[in-house]
PDB file of N, CA, C, O and CB in Angstrom:
ATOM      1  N   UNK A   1     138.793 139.722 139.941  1.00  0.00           N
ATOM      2  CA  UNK A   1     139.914 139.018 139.367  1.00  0.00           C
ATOM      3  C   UNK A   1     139.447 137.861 138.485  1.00  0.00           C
ATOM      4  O   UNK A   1     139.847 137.832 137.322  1.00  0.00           O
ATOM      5  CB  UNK A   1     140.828 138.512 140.466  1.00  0.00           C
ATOM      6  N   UNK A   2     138.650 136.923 138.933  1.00  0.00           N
ATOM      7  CA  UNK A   2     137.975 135.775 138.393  1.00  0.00           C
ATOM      8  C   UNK A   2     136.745 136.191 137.410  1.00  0.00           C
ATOM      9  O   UNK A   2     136.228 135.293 136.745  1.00  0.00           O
ATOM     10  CB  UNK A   2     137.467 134.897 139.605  1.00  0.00           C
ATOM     11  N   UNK A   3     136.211 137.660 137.286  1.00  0.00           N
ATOM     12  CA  UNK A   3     134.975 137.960 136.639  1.00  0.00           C
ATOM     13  C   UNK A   3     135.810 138.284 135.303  1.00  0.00           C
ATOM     14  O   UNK A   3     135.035 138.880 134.556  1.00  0.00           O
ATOM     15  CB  UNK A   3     133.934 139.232 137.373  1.00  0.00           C
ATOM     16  N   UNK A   4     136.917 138.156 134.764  1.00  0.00           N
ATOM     17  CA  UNK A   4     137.623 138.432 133.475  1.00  0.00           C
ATOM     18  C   UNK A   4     137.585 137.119 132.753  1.00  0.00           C
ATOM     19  O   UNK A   4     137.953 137.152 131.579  1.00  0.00           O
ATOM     20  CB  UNK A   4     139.147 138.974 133.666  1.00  0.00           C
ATOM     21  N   UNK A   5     137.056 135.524 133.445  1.00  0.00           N
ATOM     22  CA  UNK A   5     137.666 134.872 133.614  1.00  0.00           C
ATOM     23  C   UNK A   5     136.190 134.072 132.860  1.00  0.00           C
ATOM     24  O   UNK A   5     135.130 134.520 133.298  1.00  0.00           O
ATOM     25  CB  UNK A   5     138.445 134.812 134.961  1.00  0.00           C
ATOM     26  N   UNK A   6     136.072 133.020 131.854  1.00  0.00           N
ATOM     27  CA  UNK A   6     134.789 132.614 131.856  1.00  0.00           C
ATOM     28  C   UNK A   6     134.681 131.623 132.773  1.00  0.00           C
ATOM     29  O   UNK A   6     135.583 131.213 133.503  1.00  0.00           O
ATOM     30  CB  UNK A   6     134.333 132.235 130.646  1.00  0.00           C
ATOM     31  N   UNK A   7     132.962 131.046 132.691  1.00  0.00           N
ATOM     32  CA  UNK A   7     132.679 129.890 133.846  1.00  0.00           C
ATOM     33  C   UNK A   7     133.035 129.044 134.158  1.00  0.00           C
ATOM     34  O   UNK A   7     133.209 128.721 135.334  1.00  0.00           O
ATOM     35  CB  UNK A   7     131.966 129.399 133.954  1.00  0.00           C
ATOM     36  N   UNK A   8     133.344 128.169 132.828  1.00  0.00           N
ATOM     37  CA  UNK A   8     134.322 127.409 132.545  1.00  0.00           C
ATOM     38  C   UNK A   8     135.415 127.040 132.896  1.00  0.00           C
ATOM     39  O   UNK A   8     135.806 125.937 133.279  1.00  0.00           O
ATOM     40  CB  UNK A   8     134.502 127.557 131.922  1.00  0.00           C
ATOM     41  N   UNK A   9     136.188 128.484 132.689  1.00  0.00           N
ATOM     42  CA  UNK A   9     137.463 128.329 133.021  1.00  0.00           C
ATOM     43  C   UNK A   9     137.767 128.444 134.387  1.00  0.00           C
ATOM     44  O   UNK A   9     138.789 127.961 134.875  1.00  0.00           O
ATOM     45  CB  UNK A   9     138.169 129.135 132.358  1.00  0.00           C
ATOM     46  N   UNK A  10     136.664 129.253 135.217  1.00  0.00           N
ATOM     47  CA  UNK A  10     136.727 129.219 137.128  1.00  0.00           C
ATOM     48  C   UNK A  10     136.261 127.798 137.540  1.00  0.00           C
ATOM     49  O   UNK A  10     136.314 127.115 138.562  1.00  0.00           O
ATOM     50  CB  UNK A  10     135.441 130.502 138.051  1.00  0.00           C
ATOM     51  N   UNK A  11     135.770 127.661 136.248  1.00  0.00           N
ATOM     52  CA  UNK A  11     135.176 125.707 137.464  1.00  0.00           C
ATOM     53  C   UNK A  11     136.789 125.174 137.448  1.00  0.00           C
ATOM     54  O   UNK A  11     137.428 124.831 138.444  1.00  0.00           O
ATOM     55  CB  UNK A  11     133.570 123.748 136.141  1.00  0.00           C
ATOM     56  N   UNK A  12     137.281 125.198 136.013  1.00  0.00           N
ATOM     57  CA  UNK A  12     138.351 124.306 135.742  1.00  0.00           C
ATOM     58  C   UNK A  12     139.276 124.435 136.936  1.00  0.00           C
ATOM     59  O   UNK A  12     139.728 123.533 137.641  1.00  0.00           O
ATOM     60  CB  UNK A  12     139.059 124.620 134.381  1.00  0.00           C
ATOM     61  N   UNK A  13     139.493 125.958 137.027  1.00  0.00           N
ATOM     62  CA  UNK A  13     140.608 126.410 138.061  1.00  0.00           C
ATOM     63  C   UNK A  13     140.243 125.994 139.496  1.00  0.00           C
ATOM     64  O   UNK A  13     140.970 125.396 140.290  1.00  0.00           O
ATOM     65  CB  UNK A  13     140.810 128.045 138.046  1.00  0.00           C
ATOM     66  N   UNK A  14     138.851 126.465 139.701  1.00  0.00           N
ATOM     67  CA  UNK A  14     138.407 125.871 141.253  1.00  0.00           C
ATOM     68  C   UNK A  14     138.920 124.008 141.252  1.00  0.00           C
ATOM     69  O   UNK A  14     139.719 123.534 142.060  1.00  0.00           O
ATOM     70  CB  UNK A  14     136.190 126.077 141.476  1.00  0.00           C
ATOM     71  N   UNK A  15     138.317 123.328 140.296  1.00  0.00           N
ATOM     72  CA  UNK A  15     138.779 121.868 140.514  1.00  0.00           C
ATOM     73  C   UNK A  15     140.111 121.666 140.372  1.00  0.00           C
ATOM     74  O   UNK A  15     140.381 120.726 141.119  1.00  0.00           O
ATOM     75  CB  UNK A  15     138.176 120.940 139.635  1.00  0.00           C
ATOM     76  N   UNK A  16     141.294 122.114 139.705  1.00  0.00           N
ATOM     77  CA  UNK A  16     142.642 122.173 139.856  1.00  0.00           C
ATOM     78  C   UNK A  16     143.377 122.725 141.073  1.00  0.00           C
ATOM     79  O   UNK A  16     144.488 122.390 141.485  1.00  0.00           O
ATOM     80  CB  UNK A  16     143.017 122.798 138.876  1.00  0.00           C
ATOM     81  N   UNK A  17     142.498 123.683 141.589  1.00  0.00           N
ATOM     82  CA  UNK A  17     142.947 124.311 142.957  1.00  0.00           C
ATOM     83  C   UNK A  17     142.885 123.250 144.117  1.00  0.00           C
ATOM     84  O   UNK A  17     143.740 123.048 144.980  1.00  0.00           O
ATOM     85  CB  UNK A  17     141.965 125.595 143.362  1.00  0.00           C
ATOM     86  N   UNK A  18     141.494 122.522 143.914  1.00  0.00           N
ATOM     87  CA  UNK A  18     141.033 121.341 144.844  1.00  0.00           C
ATOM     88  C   UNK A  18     141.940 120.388 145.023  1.00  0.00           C
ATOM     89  O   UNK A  18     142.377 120.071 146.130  1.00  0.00           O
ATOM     90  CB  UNK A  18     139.887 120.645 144.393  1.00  0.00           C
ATOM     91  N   UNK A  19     142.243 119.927 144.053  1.00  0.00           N
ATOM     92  CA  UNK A  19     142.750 118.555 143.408  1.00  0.00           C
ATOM     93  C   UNK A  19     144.971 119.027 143.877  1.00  0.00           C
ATOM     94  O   UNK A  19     145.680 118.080 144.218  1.00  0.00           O
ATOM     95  CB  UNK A  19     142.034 118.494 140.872  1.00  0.00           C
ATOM     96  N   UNK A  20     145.363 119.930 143.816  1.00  0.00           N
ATOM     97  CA  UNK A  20     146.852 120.215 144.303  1.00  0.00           C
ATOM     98  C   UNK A  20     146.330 120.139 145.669  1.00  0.00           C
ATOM     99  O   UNK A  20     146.707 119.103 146.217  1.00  0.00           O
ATOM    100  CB  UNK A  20     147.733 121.752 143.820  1.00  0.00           C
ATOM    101  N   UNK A  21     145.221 121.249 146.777  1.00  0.00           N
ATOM    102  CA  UNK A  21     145.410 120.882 147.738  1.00  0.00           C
ATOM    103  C   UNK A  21     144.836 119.578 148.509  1.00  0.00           C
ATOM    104  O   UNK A  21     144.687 119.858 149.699  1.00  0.00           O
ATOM    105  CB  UNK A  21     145.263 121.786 148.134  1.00  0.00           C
ATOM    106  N   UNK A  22     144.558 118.577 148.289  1.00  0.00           N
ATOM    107  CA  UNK A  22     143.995 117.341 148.392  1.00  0.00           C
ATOM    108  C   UNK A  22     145.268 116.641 147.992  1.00  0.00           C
ATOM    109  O   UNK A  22     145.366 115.684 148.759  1.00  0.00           O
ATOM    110  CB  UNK A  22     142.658 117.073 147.521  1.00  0.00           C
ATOM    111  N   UNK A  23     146.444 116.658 147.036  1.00  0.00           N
ATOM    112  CA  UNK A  23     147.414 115.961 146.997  1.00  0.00           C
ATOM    113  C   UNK A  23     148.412 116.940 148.245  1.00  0.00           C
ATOM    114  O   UNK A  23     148.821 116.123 149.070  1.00  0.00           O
ATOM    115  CB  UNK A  23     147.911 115.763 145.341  1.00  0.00           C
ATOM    116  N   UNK A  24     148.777 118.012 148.520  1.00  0.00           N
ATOM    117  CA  UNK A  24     149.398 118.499 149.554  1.00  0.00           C
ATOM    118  C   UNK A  24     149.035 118.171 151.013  1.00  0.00           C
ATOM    119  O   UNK A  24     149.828 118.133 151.955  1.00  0.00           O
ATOM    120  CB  UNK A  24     149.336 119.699 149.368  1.00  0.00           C
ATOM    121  N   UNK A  25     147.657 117.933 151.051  1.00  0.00           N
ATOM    122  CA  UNK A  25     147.162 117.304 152.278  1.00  0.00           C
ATOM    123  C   UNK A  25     147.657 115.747 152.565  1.00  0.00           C
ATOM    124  O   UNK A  25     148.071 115.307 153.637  1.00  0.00           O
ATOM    125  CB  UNK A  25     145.607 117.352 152.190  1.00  0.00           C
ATOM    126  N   UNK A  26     147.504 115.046 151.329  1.00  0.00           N
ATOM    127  CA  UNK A  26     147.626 113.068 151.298  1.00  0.00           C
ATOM    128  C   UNK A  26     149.169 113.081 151.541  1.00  0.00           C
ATOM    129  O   UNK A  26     149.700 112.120 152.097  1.00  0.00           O
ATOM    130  CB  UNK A  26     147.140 111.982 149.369  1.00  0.00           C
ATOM    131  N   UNK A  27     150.034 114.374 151.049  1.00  0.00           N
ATOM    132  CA  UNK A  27     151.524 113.987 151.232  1.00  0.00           C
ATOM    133  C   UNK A  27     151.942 114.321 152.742  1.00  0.00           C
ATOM    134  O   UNK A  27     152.718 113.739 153.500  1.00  0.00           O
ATOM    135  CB  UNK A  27     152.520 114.852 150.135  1.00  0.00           C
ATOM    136  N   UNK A  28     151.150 115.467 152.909  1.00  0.00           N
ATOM    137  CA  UNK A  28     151.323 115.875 154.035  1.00  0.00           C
ATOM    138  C   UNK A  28     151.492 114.768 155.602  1.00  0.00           C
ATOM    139  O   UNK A  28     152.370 114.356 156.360  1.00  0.00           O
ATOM    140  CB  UNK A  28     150.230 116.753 153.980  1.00  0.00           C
ATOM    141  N   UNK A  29     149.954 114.680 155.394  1.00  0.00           N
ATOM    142  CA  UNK A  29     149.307 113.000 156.817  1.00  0.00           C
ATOM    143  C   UNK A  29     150.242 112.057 156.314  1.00  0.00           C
ATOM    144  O   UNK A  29     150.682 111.418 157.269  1.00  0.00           O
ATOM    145  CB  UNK A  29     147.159 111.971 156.628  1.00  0.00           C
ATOM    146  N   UNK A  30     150.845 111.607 155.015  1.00  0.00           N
ATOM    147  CA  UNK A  30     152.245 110.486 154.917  1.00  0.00           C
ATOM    148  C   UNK A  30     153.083 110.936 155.937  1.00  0.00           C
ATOM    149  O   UNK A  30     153.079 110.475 157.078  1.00  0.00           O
ATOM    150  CB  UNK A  30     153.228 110.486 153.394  1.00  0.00           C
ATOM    151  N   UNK A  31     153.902 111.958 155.476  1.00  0.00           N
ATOM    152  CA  UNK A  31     154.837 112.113 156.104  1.00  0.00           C
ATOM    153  C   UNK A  31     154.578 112.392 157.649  1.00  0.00           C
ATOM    154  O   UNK A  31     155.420 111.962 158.437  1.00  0.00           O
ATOM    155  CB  UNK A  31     155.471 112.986 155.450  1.00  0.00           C
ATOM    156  N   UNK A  32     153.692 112.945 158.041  1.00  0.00           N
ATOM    157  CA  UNK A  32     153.343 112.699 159.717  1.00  0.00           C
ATOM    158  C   UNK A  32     153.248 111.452 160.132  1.00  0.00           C
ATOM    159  O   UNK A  32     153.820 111.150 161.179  1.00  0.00           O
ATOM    160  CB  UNK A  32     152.036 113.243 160.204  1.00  0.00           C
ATOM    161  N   UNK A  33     152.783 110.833 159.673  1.00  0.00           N
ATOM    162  CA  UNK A  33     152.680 109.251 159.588  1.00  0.00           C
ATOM    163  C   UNK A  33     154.037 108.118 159.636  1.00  0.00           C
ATOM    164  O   UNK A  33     154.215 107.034 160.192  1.00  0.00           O
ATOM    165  CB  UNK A  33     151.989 109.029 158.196  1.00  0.00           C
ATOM    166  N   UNK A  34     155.026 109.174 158.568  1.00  0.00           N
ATOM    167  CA  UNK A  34     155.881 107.770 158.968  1.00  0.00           C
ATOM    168  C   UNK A  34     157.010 108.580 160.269  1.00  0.00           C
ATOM    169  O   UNK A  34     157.869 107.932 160.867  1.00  0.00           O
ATOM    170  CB  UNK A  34     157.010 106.921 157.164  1.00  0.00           C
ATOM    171  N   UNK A  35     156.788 109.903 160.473  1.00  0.00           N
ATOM    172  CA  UNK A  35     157.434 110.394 161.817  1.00  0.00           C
ATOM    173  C   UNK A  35     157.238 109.779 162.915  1.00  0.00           C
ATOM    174  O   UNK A  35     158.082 109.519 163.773  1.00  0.00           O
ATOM    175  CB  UNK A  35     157.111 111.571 162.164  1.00  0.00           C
ATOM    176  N   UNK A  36     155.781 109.455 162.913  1.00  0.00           N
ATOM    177  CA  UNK A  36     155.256 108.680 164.281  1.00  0.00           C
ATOM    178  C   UNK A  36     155.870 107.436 164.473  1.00  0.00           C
ATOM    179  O   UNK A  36     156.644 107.022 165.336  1.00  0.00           O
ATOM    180  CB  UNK A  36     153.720 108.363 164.298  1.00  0.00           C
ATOM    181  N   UNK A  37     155.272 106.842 163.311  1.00  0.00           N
ATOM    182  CA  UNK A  37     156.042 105.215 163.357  1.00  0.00           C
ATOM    183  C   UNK A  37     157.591 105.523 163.554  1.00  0.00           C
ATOM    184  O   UNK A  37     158.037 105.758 164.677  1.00  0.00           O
ATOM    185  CB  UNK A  37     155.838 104.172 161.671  1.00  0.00           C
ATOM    186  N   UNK A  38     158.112 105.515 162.814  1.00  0.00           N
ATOM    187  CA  UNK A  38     159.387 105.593 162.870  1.00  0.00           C
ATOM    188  C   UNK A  38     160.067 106.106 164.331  1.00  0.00           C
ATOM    189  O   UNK A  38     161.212 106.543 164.446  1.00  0.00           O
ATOM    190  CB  UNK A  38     159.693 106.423 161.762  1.00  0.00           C
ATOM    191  N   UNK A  39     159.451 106.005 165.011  1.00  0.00           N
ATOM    192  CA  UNK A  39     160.027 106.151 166.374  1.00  0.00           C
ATOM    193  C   UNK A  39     160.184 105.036 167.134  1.00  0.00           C
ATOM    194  O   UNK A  39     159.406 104.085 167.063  1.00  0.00           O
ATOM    195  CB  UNK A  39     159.321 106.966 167.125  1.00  0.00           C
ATOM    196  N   UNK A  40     161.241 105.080 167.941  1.00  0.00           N
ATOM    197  CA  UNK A  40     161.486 103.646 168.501  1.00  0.00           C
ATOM    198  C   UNK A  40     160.254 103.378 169.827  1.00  0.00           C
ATOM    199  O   UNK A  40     160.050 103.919 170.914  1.00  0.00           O
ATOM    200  CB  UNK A  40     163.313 103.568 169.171  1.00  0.00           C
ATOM    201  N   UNK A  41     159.988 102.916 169.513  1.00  0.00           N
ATOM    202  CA  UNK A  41     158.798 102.089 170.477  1.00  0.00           C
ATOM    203  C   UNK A  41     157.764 102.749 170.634  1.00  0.00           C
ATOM    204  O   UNK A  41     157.199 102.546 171.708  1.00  0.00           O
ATOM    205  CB  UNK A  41     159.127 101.735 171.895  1.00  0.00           C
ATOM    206  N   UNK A  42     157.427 103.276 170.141  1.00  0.00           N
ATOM    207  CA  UNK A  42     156.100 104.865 169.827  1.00  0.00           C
ATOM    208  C   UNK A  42     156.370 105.380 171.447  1.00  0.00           C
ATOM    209  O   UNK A  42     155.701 106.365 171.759  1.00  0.00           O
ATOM    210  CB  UNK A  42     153.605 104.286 169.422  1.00  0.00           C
ATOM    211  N   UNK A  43     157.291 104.816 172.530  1.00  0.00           N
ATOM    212  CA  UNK A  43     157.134 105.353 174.173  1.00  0.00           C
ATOM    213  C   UNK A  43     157.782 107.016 173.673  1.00  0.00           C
ATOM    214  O   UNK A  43     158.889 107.164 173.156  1.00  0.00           O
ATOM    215  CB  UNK A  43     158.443 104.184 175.732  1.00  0.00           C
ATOM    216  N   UNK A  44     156.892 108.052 173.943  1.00  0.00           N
ATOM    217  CA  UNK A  44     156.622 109.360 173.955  1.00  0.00           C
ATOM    218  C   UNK A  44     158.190 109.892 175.234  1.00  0.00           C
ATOM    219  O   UNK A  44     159.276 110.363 174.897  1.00  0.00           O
ATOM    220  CB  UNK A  44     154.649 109.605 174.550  1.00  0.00           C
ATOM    221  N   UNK A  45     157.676 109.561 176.700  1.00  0.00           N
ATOM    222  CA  UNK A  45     158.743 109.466 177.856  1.00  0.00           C
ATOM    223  C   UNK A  45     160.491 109.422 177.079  1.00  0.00           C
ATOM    224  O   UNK A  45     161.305 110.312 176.833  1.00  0.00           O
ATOM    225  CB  UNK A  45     158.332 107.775 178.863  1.00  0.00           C
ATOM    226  N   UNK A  46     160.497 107.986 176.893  1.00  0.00           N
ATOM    227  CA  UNK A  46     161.666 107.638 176.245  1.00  0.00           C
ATOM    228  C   UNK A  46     162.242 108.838 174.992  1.00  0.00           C
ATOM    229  O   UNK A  46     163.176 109.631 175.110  1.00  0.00           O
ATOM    230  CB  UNK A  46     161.310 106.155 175.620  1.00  0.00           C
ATOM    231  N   UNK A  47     161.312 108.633 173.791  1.00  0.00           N
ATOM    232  CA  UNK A  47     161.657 109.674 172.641  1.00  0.00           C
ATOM    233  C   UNK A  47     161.808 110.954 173.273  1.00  0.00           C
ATOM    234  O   UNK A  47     162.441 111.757 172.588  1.00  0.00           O
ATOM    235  CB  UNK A  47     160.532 109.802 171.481  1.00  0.00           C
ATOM    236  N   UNK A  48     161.420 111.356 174.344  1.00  0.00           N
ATOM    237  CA  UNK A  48     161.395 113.016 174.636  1.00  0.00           C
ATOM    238  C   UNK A  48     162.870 112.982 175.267  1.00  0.00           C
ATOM    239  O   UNK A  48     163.827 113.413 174.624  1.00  0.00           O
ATOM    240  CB  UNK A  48     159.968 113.716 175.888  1.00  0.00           C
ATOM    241  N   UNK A  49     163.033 112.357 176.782  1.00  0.00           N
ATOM    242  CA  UNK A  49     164.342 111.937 176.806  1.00  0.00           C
ATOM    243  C   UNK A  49     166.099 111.860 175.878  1.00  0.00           C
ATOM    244  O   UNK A  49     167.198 112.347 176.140  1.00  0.00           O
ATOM    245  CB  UNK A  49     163.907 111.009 176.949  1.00  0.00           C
ATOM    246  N   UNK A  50     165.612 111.056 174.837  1.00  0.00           N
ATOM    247  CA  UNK A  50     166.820 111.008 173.919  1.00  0.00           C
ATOM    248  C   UNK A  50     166.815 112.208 173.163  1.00  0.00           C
ATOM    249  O   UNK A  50     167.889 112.650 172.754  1.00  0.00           O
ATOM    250  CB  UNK A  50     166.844 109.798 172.961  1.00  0.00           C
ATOM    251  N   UNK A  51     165.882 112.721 172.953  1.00  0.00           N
ATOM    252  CA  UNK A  51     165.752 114.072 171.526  1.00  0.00           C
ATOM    253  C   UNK A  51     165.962 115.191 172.776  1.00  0.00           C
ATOM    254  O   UNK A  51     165.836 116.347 172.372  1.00  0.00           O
ATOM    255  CB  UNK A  51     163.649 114.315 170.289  1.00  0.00           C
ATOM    256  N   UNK A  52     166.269 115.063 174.268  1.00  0.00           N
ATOM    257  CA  UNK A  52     166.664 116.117 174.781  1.00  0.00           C
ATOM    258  C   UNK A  52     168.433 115.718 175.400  1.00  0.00           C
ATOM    259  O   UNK A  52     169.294 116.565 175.638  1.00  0.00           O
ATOM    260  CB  UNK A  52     165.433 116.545 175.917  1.00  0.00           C
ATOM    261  N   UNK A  53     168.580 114.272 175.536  1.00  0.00           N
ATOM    262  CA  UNK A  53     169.678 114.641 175.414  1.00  0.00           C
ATOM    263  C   UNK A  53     170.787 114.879 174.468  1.00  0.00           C
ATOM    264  O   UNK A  53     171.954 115.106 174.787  1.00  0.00           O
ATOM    265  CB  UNK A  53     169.889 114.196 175.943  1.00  0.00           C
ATOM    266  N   UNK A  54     170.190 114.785 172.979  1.00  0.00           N
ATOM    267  CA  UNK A  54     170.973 115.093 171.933  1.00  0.00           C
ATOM    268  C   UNK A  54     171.237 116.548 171.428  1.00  0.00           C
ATOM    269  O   UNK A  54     171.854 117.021 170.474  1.00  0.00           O
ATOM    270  CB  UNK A  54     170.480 114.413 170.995  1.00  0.00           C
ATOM    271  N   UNK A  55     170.399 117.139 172.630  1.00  0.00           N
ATOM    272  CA  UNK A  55     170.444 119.196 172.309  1.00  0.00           C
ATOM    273  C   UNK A  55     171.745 119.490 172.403  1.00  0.00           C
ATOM    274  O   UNK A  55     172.127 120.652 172.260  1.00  0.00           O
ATOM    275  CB  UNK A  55     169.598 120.451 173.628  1.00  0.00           C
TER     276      UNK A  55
END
């Protein structure tokens, strides 16, 4: 697929391939990040509690 393709143009694509998943990763760990925080008192017990009695 890539041997149609010159050297050039597979580096370019390999470093553009890199570079989207390296920004999908940085957005990714954000948003895990502000899930965590964003919990009231980071107490795990408590949060499991309320998110089961809201089923």
């Amino acid at each position: 697929m890539l041997d149609a393709l010159s050297e050039e143009t597979q580096l370019i694509l390999v470093v553009i391939i890199i570079a989207v998943l390296f920004i999908i990763i940085s957005w990714n760990t954000k948003r895990n990040k502000s899930k965590l925080y964003d919990r009231d008192k980071r107490n795990f017990r408590k949060n499991y509690l309320k998110k089961k009695k809201n089923k």
